[in-house]
C-alpha positions in Angstrom: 15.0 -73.3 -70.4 17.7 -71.4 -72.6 16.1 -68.2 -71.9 15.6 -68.4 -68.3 19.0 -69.1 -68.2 20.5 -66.3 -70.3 17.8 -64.2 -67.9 19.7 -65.7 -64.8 23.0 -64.7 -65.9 21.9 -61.2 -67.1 20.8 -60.8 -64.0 24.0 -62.1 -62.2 26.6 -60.1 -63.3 25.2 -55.9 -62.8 27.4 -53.9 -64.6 28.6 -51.0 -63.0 27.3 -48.3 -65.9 23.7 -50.2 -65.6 23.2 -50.5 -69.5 20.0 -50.8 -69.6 17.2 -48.4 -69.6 14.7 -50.1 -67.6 14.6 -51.3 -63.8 12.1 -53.3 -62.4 11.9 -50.1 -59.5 10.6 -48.5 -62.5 8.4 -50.8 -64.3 6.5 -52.0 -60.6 5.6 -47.6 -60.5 3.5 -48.3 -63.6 1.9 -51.5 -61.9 0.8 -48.9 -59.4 -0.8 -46.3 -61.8 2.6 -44.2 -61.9 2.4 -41.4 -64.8 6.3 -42.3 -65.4 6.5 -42.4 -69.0 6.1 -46.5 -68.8 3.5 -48.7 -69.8 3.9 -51.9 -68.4 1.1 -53.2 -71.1 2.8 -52.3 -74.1 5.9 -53.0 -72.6 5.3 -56.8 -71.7 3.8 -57.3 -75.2 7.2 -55.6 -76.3 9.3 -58.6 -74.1 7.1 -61.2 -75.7 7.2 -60.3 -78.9 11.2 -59.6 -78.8 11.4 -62.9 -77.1 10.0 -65.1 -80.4 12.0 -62.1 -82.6 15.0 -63.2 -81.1 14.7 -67.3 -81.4 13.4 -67.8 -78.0 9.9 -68.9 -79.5 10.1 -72.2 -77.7 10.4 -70.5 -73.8 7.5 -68.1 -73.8 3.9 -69.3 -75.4 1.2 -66.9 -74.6 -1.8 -68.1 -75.5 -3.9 -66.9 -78.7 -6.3 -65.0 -76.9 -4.1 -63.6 -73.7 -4.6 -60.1 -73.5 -1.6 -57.6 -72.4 -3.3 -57.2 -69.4 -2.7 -60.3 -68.4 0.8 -59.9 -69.5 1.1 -57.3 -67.3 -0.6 -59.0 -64.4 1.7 -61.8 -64.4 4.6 -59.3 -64.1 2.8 -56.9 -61.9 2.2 -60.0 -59.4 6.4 -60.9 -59.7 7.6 -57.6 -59.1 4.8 -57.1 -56.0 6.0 -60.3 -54.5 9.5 -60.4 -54.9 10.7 -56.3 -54.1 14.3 -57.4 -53.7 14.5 -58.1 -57.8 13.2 -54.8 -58.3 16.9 -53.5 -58.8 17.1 -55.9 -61.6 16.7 -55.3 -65.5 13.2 -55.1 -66.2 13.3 -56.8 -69.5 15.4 -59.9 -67.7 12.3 -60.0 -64.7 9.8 -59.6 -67.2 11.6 -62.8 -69.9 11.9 -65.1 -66.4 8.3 -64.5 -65.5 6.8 -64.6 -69.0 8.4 -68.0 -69.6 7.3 -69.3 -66.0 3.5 -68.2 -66.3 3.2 -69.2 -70.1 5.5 -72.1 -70.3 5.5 -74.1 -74.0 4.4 -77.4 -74.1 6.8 -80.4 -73.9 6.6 -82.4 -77.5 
């Protein structure tokens, strides 16, 4: 829940340099086979590995034996079904959906 919140807000506030390297825009043209220099395989084990890195271990919980091309599906399907986030950060799009598709367990 803390992440998707600190996603939220990320996302709330653009800045007006856009700090960030990434757009969703860029990320969806690898979802379609683009040759743009992005991989969005390696790039959403990348988020879900930064994510546990970073003390957000509890939000995101792939499974064991999740591959990253289901990784990449899950983000894929956001971004193909919701075009008017693709302006967004693509690390912020790709924490929200991670955590929503692979939520943890309650204890």
């Amino acid at each position: 829940m803390k992440l998707k919140i600190a996603a939220l807000v990320l996302c709330a506030f653009p800045t007006a340099a856009n700090a960030f390297f990434l757009d969703g825009n860029m990320l969806y043209q690898s979802c379609q086979g683009a040759d743009n220099g992005v991989d969005v395989y390696n790039y959403a084990m990348g988020v879900s590995d930064t994510s546990k890195a970073l003390g957000f271990g509890d939000a995101i919980c792939v499974p064991p034996n999740a591959t990253s091309g289901q990784l990449a599906d899950v983000i894929c399907r956001t971004l193909s079904g919701l075009p008017e986030i693709r302006h967004r950060e693509a690390a912020s799009i790709a924490l929200v959906t991670l955590a929503d598709s692979f939520p943890c367990q309650s204890e």
